[in-house]
N, C-alpha and C positions, 0 to 999 in steps of 0.2 A: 242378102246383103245389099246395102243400100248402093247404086254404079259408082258413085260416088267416094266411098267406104275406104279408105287406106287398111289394108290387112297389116297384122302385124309383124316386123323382122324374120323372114324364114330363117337365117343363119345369122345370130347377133354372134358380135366378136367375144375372144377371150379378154375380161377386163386385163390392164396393170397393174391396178391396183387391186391390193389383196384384202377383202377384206377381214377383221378377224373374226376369229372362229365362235358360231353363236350367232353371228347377225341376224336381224330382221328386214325383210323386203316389208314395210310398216303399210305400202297403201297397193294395191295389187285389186284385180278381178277376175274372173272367171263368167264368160258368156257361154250358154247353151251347154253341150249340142241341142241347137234347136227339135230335132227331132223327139229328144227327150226331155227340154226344159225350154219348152218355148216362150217366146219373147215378150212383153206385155202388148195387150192392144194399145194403150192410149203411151204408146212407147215415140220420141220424137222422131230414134234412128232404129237403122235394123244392121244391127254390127254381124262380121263375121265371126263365126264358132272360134270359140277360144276356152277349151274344155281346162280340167282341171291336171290332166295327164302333161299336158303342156306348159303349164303352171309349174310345177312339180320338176319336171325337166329344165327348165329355164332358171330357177332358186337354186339347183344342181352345180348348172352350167355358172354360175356367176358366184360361186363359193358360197351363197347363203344358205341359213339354217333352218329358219322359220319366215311364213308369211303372215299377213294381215290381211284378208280378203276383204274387198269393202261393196257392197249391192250397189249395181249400175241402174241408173233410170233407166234402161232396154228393159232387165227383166220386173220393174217397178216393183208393189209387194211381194211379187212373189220367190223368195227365198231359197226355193230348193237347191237349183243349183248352188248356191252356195255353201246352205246347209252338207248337203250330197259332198262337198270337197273338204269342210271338216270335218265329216264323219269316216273320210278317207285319209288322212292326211296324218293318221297314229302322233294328235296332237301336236305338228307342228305348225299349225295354223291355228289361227282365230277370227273372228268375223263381224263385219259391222253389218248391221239387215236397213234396211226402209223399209217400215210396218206402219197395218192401219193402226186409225184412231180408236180403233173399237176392239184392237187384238184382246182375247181372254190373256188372264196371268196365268193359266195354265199351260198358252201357248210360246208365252214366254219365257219359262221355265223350260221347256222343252227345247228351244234356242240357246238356251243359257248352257244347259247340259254339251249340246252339240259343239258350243263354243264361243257363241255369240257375245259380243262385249259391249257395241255400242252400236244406237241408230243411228242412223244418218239424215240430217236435213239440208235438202236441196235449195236453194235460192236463184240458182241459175237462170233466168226466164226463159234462155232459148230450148232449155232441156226440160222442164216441168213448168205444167203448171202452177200457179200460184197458188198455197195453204195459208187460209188462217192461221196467223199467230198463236191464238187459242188453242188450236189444235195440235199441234207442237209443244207446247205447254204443258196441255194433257198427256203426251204421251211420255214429254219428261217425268211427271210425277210417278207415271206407272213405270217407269224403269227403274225409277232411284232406288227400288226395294232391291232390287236384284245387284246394284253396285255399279251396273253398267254407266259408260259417258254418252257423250253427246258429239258426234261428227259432223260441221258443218262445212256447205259449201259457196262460196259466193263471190261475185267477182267484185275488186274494189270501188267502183265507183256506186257500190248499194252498201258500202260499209256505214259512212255516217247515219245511213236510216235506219239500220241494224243493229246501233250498239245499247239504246237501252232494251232490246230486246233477249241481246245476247248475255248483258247484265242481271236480266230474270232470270235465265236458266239456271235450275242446281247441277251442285257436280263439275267436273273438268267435260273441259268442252275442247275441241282439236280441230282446228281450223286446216282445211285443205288448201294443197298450193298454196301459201303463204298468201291467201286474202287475192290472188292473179292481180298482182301489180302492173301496171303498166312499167316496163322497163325504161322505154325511153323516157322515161322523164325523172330516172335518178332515184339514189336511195334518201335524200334529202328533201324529196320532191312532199308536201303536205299530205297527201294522199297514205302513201307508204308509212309517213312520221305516224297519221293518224295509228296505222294498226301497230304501230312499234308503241303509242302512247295506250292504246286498248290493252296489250298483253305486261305493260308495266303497271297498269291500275287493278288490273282484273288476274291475279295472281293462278285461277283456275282454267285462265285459257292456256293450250299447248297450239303446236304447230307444225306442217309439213313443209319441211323445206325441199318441197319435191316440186315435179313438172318442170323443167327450164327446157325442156323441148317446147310446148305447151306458149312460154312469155316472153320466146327468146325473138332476137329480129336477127340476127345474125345468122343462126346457125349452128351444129353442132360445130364446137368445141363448147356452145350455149357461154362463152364468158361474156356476155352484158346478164344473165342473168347470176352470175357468180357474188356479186358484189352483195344483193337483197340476202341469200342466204347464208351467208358468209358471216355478214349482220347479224340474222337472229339467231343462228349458233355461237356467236362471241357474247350475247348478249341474255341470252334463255338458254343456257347449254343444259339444264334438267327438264326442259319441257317442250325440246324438238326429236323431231322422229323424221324419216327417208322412207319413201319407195319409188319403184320403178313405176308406178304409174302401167303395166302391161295389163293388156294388149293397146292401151294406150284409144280408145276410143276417139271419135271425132274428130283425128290429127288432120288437118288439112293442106299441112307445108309439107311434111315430110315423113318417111319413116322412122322412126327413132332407133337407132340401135345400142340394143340395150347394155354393151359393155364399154358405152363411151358414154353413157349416162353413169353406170358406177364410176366411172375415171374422176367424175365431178364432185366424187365426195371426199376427197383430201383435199380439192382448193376451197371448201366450206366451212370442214372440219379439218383445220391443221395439225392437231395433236390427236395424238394418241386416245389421250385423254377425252377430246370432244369425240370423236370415231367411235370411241366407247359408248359413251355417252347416247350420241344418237342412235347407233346402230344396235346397241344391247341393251344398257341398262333403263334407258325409256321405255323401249317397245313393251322389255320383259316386266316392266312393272307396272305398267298399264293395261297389257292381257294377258302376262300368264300368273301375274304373282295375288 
């Protein structure tokens, strides 16, 4: 683990809020145990162990049903431990991987079995390296047989260079962290409009209205980031999705605890109706239906 490294919540609280029954934790990870799924080399950070039994335990503890597991740039292509947590997980999980360019369709199919539903592309520069476009490109075509989407990640101010790119992609595509808005500068701020104007012309992108530990300046109760997500569940209530983000990699303010991150999902999703929404009838029909 890197000195650095914030470990995740030993004892997160019991949420208040209840969620209902079925839920999905939509963006979730699972690191290591290094000893048996060690970490990639050309990896940026070296997180602590954050196995899949803890995982498991934590969905438990916060009333949900199912997760979404999605591949961290620590363990770069290599998928096992993730694979390893849906082949444990008696279907309650499903999984996003980061795969080469050159994966067989055999090896694909064999992820698809386990649980796999969509890659994921990284844009982030301080975490990966920079991929051809191309290359990305190629690997959408070889998923689309299989039905899988497309997961990406990137922070806003690489959006405008992004979006006729993001516009070639087939398929639904699911933008992480709601595009990492900068907060302080408002939901009306051109930046933010931008991706609220990308997800009103491009009918196939989805989105996580997750992370407000991650873009907050404040602090947990995270209300300056309440208002962005609040937004695109009033506005995309069929095509946003929630997770806890655990073990929460990279955090460098704070530890997050994770039953005051669920608290934040009735000031986003105020009805019934969106809670549904986001926390069941999305997730489930995007990986398990």
């Amino acid at each position: 683990m890197d000195p650095d490294y914030l470990p995740f919540h030993p004892n997160p609280s019991k949420p208040t809020f209840k969620v209902p029954a079925g839920a999905v934790d939509a963006h979730c990870h699972v690191f290591g145990p290094a000893d048996r799924f060690p970490y990639a080399p050309e990896r940026k950070y070296t997180p602590c162990d954050a196995p899949k039994e803890k995982l498991f335990a934590l969905r438990d503890h916060l009333g949900f049903s199912r997760n979404v597991i999605v591949q961290a740039s620590c363990h770069g292509k290599d998928n096992r431990a993730l694979v390893d947590a849906l082949l444990s997980s008696n279907d309650m999980a499903r999984g996003v991987a980061i795969v080469n360019p050159d994966i067989s369709e055999a090896e694909l199919k064999d992820m698809d079995k386990a649980g796999v539903r969509a890659v994921r592309f990284n844009f982030v520069k301080r975490l990966v390296d920079a991929t051809p476009k191309d290359v990305f490109l190629g690997v959408a075509e070889k998923i689309k047989k299989l039905g899988w989407h497309i997961v990406v990640y990137f922070e806003a101010q690489d959006l405008e260079e992004l979006i006729p790119f993001l516009n070639q992609l087939p398929g639904i595509i699911v933008v992480d962290h709601m595009g990492r808005p900068d907060v302080t500068k408002g939901v009306d701020h051109e930046d933010f409009q931008r991706f609220i104007q990308l997800m009103e012309d491009n009918p196939n992108i989805w989105v996580k209205v997750s992370c407000p530990e991650r873009l907050t300046v404040q602090g947990p109760t995270y209300d300056d980031v309440v208002p962005f997500a609040r937004t695109l569940v009033e506005k995309f209530q069929d095509r946003v999705l929630w997770g806890t983000d655990w073990p929460h990699p990279n955090m460098k303010s704070h530890t997050p605890d994770e039953g005051v991150l669920v608290d934040v999902i009735p000031k986003i999703a105020t009805s019934a109706a969106a809670q549904k929404a986001l926390l069941i009838d999305n997730p489930m029909k995007l990986y398990w239906d």
